[in-house]
C-alpha positions as CSV (number, residue, x, y, z in Angstrom):
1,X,0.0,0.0,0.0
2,X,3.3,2.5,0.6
3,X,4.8,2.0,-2.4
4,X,1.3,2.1,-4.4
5,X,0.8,5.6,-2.5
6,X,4.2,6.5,-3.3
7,X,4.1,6.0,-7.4
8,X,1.0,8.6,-7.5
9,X,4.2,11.2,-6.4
10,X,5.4,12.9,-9.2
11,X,8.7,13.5,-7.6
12,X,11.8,12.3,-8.4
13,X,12.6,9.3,-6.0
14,X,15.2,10.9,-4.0
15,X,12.7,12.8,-2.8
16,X,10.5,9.9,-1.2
17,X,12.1,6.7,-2.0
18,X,13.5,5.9,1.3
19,X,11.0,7.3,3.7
20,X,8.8,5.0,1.9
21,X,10.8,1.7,2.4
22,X,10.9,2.7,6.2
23,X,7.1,2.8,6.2
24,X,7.0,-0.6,4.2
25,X,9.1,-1.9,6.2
26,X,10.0,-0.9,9.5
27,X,13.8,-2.1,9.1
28,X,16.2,-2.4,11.9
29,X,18.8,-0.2,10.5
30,X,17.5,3.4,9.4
31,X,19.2,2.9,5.6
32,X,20.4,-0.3,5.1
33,X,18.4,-3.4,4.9
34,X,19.3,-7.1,6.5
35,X,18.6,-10.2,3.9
36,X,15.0,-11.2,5.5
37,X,13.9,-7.3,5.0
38,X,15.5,-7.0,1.4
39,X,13.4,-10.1,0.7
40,X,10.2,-9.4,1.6
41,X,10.5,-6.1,0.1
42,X,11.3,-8.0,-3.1
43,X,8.0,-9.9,-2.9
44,X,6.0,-7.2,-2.5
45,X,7.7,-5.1,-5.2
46,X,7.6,-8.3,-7.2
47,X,3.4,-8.7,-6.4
48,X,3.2,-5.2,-6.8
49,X,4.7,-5.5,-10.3
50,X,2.7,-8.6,-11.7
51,X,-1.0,-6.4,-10.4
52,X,0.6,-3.3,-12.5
53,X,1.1,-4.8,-15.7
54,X,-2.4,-6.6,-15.1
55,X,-3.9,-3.7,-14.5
56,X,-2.3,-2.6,-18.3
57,X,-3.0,-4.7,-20.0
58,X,-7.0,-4.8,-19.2
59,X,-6.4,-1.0,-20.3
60,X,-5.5,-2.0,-23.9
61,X,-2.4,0.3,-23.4
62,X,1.6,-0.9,-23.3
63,X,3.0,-1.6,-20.0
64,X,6.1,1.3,-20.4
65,X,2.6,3.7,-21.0
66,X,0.4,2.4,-18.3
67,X,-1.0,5.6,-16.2
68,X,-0.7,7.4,-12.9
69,X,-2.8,5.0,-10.6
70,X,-4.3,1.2,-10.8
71,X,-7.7,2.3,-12.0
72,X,-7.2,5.2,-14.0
73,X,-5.1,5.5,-17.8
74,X,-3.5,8.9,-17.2
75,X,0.0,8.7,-18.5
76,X,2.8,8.6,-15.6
77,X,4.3,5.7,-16.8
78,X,4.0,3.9,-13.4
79,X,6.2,1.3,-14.2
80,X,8.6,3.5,-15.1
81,X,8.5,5.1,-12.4
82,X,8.7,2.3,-10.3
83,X,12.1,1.0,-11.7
84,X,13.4,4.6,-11.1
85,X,12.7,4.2,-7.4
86,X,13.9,0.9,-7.4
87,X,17.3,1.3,-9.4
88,X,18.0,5.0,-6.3
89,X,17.4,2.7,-3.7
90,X,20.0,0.3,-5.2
91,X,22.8,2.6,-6.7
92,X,22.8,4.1,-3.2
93,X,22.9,0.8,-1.4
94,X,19.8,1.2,0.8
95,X,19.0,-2.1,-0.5
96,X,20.0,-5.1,-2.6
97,X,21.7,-4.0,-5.9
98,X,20.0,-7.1,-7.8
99,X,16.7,-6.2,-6.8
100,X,16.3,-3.7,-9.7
101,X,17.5,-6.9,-12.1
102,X,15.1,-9.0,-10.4
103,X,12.3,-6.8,-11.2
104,X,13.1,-6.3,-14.7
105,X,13.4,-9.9,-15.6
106,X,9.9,-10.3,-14.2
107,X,9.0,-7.5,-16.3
108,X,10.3,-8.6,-19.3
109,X,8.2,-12.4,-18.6
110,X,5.2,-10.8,-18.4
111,X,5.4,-8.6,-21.5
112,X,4.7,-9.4,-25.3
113,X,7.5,-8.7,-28.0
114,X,6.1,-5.8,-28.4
115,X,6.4,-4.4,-24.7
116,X,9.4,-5.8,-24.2
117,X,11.1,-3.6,-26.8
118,X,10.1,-0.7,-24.7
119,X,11.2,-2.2,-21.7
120,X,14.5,-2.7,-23.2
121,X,14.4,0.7,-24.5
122,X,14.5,1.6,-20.8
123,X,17.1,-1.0,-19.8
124,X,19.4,0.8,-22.6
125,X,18.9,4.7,-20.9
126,X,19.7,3.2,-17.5
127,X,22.5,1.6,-18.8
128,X,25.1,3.5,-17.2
129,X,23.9,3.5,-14.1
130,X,23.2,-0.4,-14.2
131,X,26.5,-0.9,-15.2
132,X,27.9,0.2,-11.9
133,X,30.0,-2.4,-10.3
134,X,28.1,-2.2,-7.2
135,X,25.0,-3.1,-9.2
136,X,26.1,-5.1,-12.0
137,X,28.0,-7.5,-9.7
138,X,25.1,-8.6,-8.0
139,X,22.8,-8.7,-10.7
140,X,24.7,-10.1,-13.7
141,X,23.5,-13.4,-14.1
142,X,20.3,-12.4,-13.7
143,X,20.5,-9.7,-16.8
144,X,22.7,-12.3,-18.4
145,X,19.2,-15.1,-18.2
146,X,17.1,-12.2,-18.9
147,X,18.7,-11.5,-21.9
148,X,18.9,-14.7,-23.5
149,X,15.7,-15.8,-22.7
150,X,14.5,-12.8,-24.7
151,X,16.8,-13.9,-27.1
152,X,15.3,-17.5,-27.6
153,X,11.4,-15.8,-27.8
154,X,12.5,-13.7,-30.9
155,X,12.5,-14.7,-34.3
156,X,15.6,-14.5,-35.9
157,X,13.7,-13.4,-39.2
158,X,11.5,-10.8,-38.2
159,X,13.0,-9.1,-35.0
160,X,16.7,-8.8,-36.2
161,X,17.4,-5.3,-35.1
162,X,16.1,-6.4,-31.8
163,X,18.2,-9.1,-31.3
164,X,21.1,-7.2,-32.6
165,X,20.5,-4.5,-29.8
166,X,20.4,-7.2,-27.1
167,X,23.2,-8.4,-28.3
168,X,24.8,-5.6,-28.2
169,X,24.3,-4.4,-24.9
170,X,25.3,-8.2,-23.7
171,X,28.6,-7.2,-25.5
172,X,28.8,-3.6,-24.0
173,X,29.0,-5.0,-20.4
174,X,30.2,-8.7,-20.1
175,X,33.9,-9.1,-21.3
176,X,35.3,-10.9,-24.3
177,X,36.3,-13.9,-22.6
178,X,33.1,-14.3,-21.1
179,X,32.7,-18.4,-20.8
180,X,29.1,-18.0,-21.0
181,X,29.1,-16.6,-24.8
182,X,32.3,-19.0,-26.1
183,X,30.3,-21.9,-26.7
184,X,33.1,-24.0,-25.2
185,X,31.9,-27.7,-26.2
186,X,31.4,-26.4,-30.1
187,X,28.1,-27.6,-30.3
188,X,26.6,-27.2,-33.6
189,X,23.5,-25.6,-34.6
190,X,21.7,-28.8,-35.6
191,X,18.2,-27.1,-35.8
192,X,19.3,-25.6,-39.0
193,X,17.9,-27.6,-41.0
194,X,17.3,-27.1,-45.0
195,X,14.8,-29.2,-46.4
196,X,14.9,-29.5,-50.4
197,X,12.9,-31.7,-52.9
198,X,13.4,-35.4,-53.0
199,X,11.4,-36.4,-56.0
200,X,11.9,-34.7,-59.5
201,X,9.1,-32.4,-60.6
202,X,8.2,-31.3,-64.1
203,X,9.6,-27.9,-65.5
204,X,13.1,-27.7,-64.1
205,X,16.0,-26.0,-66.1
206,X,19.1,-28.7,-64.3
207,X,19.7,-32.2,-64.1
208,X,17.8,-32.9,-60.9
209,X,20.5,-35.1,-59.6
210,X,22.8,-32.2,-59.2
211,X,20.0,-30.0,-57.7
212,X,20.3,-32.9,-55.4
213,X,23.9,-33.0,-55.1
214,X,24.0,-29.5,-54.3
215,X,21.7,-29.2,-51.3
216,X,22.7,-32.4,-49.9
217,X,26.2,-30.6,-49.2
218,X,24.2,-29.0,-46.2
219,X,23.3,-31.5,-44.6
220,X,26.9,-31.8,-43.8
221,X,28.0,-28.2,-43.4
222,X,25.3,-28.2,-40.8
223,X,26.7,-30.9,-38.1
224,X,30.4,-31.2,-40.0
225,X,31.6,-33.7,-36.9
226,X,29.7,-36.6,-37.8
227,X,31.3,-36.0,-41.3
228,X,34.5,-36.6,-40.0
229,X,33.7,-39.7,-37.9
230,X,32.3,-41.8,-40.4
231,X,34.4,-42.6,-43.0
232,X,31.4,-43.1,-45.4
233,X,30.0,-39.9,-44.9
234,X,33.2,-38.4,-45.5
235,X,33.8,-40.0,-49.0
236,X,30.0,-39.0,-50.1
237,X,30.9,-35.8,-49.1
238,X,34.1,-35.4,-51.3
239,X,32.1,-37.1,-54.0
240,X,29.1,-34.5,-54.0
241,X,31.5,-31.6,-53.5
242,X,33.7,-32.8,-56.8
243,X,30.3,-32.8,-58.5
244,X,29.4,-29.1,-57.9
245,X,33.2,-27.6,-58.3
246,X,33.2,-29.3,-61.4
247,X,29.5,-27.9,-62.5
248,X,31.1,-24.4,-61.4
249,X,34.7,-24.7,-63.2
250,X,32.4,-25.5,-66.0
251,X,30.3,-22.7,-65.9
252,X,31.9,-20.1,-65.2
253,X,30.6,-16.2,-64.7
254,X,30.8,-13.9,-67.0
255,X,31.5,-10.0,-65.5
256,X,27.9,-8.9,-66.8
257,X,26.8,-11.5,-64.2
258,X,28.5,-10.4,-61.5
259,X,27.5,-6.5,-62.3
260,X,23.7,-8.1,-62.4
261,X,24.3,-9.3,-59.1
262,X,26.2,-6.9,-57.2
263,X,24.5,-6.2,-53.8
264,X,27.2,-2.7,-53.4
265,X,25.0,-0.6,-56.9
266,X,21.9,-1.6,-54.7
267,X,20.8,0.5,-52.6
268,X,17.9,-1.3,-51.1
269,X,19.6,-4.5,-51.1
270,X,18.1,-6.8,-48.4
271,X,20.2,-9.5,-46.8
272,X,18.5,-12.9,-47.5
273,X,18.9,-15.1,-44.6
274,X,18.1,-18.4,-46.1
275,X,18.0,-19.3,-50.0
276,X,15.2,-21.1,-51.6
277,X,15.8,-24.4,-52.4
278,X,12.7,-25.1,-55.2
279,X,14.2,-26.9,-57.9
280,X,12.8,-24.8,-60.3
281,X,15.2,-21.8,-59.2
282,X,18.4,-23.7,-59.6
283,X,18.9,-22.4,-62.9
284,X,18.8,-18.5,-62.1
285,X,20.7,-19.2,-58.4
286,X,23.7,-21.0,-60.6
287,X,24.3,-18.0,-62.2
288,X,23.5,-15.8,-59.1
289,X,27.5,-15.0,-58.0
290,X,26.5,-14.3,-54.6
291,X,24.8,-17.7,-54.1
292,X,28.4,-19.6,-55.5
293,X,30.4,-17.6,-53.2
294,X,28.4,-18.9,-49.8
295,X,28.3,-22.3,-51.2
296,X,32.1,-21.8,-51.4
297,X,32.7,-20.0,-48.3
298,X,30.7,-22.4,-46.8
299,X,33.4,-25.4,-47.8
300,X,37.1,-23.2,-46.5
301,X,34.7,-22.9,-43.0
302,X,33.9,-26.3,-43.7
303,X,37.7,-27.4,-44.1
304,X,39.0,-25.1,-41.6
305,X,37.1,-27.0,-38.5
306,X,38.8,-30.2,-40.6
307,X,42.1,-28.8,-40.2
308,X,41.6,-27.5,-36.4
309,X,44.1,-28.3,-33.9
310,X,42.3,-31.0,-31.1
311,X,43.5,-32.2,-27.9
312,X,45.6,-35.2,-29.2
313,X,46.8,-36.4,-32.9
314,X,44.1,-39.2,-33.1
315,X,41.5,-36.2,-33.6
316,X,42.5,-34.7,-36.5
317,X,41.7,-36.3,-39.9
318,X,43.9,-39.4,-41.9
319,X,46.8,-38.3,-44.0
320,X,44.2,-39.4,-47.0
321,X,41.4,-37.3,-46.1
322,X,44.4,-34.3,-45.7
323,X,44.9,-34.5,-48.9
324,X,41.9,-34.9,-50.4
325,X,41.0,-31.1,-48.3
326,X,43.8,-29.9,-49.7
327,X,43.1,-30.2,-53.3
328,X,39.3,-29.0,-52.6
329,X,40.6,-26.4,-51.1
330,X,42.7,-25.4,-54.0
331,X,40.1,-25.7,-56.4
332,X,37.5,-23.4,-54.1
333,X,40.0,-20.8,-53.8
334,X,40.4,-20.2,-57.3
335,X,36.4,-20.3,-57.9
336,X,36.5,-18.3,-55.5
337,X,39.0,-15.5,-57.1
338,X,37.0,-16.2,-61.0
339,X,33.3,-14.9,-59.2
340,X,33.3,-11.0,-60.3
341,X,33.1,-8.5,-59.3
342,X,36.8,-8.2,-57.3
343,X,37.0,-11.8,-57.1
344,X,40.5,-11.6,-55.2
345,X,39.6,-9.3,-53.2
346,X,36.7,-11.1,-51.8
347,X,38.8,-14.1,-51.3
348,X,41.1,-12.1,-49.1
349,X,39.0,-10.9,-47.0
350,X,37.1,-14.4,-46.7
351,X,41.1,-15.8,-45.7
352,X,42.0,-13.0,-43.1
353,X,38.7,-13.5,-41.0
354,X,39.0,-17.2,-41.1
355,X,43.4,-17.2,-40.1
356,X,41.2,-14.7,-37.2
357,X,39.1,-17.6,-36.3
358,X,42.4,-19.5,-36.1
359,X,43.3,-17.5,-33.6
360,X,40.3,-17.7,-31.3
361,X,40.4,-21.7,-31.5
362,X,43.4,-21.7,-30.2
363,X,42.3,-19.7,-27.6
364,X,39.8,-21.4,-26.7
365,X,41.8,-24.7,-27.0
366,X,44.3,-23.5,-24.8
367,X,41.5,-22.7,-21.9
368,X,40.1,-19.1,-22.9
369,X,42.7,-17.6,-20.5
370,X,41.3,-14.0,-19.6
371,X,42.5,-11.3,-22.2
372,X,42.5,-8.2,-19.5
373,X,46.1,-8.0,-17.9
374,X,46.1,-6.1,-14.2
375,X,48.1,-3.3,-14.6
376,X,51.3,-2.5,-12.6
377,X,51.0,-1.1,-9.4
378,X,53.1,2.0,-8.8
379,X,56.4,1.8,-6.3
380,X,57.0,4.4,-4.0
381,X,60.3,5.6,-4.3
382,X,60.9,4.8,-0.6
383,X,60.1,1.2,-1.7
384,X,62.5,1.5,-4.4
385,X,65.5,3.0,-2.1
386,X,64.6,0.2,0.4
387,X,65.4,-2.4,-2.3
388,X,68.3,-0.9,-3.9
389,X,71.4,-3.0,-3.5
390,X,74.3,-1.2,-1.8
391,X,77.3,0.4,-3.7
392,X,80.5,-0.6,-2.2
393,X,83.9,1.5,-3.2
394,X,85.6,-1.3,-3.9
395,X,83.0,-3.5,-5.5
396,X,82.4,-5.3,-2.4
397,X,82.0,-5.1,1.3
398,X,85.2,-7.2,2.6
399,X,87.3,-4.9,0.4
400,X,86.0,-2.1,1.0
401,X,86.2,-2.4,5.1
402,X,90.2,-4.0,4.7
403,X,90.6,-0.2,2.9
404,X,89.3,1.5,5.0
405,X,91.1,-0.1,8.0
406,X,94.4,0.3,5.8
407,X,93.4,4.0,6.0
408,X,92.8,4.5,9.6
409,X,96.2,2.6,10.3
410,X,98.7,3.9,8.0
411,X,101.5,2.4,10.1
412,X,100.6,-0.7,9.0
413,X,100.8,-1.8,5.8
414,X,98.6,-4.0,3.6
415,X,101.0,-6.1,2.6
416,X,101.9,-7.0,6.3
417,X,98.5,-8.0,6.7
418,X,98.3,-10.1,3.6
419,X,101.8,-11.8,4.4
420,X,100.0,-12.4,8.0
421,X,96.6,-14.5,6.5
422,X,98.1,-16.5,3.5
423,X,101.0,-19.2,4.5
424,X,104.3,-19.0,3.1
């Protein structure tokens, strides 16, 4: 009932936040609260929350829009208003700093797609402040599941720029050697899967056995690992992929069919995510440059995890199979440099992101050891005098004292004292 009373305020929260957490809860300590107070204030905040957005949504409006009380639709933006209370009373430590997180990954459960791109919108203004250590340490994880939870209710067809922003922000706070986004196992995307026709249909330009040939090369791009543990697999593999560089070296592109399909002289290109695989387009997508380059790029990925370093020898592949990548290789590197337009140049940049990839499987190989190096802490030069070795005259401390004693007793000579300790 406090904090309900409370969000009719229009004030900012400094002005009333804490006075109405005493009132909630009576807590031992004037500012601070003790675990069993933080948690029942998160229940009721949490309660308090879930009878908000209810109330919105019987209003027909969006849950960032929602009005200035339970029954009425003015616009206040009372859930707004309550994560601003909420996310004061956590940057200033009066209580938990992964309530705020808490809250917004309840938030973000109870909202459509639609809703939850405001909400997000709101998560990305308070990012500065949410990315305070004292905040973001506590509620990390919990961002972290909100996040990808988020992540697995979009489609990756129609809400791109929303996953893209969530990815974003993911990379804007968690480091680069976060274990959490390195798929360390290398598990496969097995889901992907492209279905194409199995049964020859009237009115198709190819031989339907190559249409067939073709598309079956996916099913082993897609889950490459079984490829390379059956032996059979393997060889219908090499076998399919002879088929289609040889269709390519024998057709090759002409420059006016790279110029026709040159996504840079289009301005309203769009980025197709997934070909079509109806037999009937075979024809125009074998003379469709972009289309042969994936289909290529998709073999040197396909080869590189071939060629990966593993854990012992016995992983890797048979000196046979070695050199059967090898010449594939060759032969998809020149295709590769024939496809206009700027046919080298596009294999260049194809081979300096994959040596990159390289790079990052070694890394990973070698047990993702963190990036960030701690930086040198400043001596004093007190320290430094402290430590400094002695300088001795004479190099040394024994000759220096036998000169300085030779000094103080002139009347005795050195090489009376040397004739003394060494036997005749």
């Amino acid at each position: 009932g406090v904090f309900r009373t409370a969000l009719s305020r229009n004030e900012a929260p400094e002005a009333f936040a804490l006075q109405a957490v005493q009132e909630a809860i009576k807590p031992q300590k004037q500012t601070v609260l003790v675990l069993e107070e933080n948690q029942t204030l998160e229940n009721a905040l949490r309660r308090l929350l879930q009878e908000l957005v209810s109330s919105a949504v019987q209003s027909g409006k969006g849950i960032m829009q929602y009005g200035n009380s339970l029954d009425s639709g003015e616009s206040n933006c009372l859930i707004t208003h309550l994560l601003d209370i909420m996310l004061y009373l956590c940057e200033r430590g009066h209580v938990e700093g992964g309530m705020v997180f808490q809250l917004l990954e309840d938030l973000t459960d109870m909202s459509t797609i639609k809703d939850c791109k405001d909400v997000f919108g709101y998560i990305e203004s308070k990012q500065d402040v949410l990315g305070k250590q004292e905040l973001f340490g506590r509620g990390k994880l919990v961002m972290l599941r909100t996040c990808n939870q988020l992540l697995r209710r979009l489609s990756k067809s129609n809400d791109v720029v929303f996953c893209g922003r969530i990815i974003m922000f993911l990379a804007h706070f968690f480091p680069l050697s976060e274990r959490s986004a390195l798929n360390i196992k290398g598990v496969f995307n097995t889901s992907n899967e492209t279905k194409y026709e199995k049964d020859a249909t009237d009115g198709i330009s190819v031989d339907f056995n190559f249409y067939q040939t073709l598309w079956s090369l996916q099913e082993h791009f897609r889950n490459p690992a079984l490829t390379t543990t059956n032996p059979t697999k393997w060889q219908k593999f090499a076998s399919n992929l002879t088929v289609v560089l040889s269709t390519f070296e024998a057709q090759p592109l002409s420059d006016a069919d790279g110029k026709h399909n040159n996504l840079e002289q289009e301005e309203d290109a769009a980025f197709n995510i997934k070909y079509l695989t109806s037999s009937k387009l075979m024809g125009l997508e074998l003379k469709d440059a972009s289309f042969r380059r994936h289909i290529l790029v998709q073999c040197l990925i396909f080869f590189d995890y071939l060629k990966a370093p593993g854990k012992t020898d016995k992983e890797g592949p048979s000196e046979s199979m070695k050199e059967e990548i090898k010449s594939c290789e060759e032969r998809v590197k020149n295709l590769l440099e024939m496809i206009p337009p700027k046919g080298k140049e596009f294999l260049q940049s194809i081979e300096h992101i994959l040596e990159r990839e390289k790079n990052w499987v070694w890394w990973k190989r070698d047990g993702c050891p963190a990036f960030e190096k701690q930086p040198f802490e400043k001596k004093s030069s007190q320290a430094g005098a402290r430590k400094r070795k002695p300088r001795w005259r004479l190099g040394n401390k024994e000759l220096a004292q036998l000169w300085k004693w030779a000094e103080l007793n002139p009347d005795r000579g050195l090489v009376q004292i040397c004739c003394k300790s060494l036997p005749c």
